[in-house]
Structures are given as structure tokens and as C-alpha cells.
N, C-alpha and C positions, 0 to 999 in steps of 0.2 A: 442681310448686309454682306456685303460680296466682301473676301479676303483680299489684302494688296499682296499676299505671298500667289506664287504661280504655283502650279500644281508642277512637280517634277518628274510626274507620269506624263503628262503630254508632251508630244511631240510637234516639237516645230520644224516644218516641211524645208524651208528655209535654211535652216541649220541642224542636219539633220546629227544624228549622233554618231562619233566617233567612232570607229569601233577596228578592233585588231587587226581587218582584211584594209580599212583605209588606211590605216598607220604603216602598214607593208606595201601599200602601192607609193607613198610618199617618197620623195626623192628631193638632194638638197637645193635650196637654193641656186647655188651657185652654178649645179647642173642645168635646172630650166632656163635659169637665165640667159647663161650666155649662148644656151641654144636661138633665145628669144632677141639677144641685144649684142650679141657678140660678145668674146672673152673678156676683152680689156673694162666692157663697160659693168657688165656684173662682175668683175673683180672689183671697180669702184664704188658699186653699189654694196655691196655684199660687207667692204672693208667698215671695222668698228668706227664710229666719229666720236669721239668721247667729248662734252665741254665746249668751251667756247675755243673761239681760235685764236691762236696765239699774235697775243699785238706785238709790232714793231715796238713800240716805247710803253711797256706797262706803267701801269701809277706805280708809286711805291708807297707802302704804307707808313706813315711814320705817327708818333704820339707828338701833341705837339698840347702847348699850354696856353689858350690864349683869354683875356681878358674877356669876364660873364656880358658883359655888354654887349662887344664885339657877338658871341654865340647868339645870343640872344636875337641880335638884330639882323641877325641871318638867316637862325631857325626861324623866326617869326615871315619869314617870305615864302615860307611852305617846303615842301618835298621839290631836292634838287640844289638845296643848300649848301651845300658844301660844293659842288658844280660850280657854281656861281662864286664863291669863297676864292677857288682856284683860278677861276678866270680871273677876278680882280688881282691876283696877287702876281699872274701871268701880264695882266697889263702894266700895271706896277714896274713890274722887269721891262718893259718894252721903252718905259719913258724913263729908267734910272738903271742905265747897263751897268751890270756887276764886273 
């Protein structure tokens, strides 16, 4: 019966092994790049993107108490509940301006 572990003596041709002379030809990023796409654009490639991007009007989060039925009859519409919770409460506002 054949092992599912790889033998870590074999060499795979494809990826061959790293080794000290390749780690010394390497050179960063930002150098090939902008040889390859110009400065401006591997400066914007290269630059960290952490997260999502920042919205104009974030939700906010708030605790809020509302009656087990109401939950209920929400949660019971599946994933995206509270989406929909919002939107009613947003229509709500559209036909009774505060």
C-alpha cells in the first residue's frame, strides 16, 4: 500500500530546491518590477492593502432590544436577516420622516 506522505528526498524538477546561491541572486520586488511596469505602478503594486476599504457611511453598531417574535420572524427568513431588518426600518423612515 503506497504512503499519502511524499518522500522528502525527491526532487521535484518543477520546484526545484532553494538553496543559498538562489537566495543571493534574488532581488526585491519593487526592483523587478518597476523595471518591468514602471515605478509608479510597482509602487502601487508592491504598496500593503490591509482589509476592506473604507465606506463612505459605515453601519454602526448599536445593542438594540427588540421583541422575541419580531427576532424570530426574521431569523426564520434565513442568512441576511438582519439586511432585510434594516431595509424595513429604512423604508419605514421614507414613509414617516423624522
Amino acid at each position: 500500500m503506497p504512503t499519502r506522505k511524499p518522500d522528502p528526498e525527491r526532487l521535484d524538477d518543477d520546484a526545484p530546491e532553494a538553496t543559498d546561491a538562489w537566495f543571493a541572486q534574488a532581488r526585491p520586488a519593487t526592483d523587478v518590477l518597476s523595471h518591468l511596469m514602471g515605478q509608479e505602478a510597482a509602487a502601487e503594486l508592491v504598496a500593503p492593502k490591509r482589509g476592506r476599504p473604507p465606506l463612505a457611511e459605515p453601519k454602526e453598531h448599536v445593542n438594540l432590544r427588540l421583541d422575541a417574535d419580531i427576532v424570530r420572524a426574521f431569523r426564520s427568513t434565513g442568512a441576511g436577516w438582519q439586511t432585510r431588518l434594516n431595509q424595513v426600518l429604512r423604508e419605514w423612515l421614507r414613509s414617516h420622516p423624522v
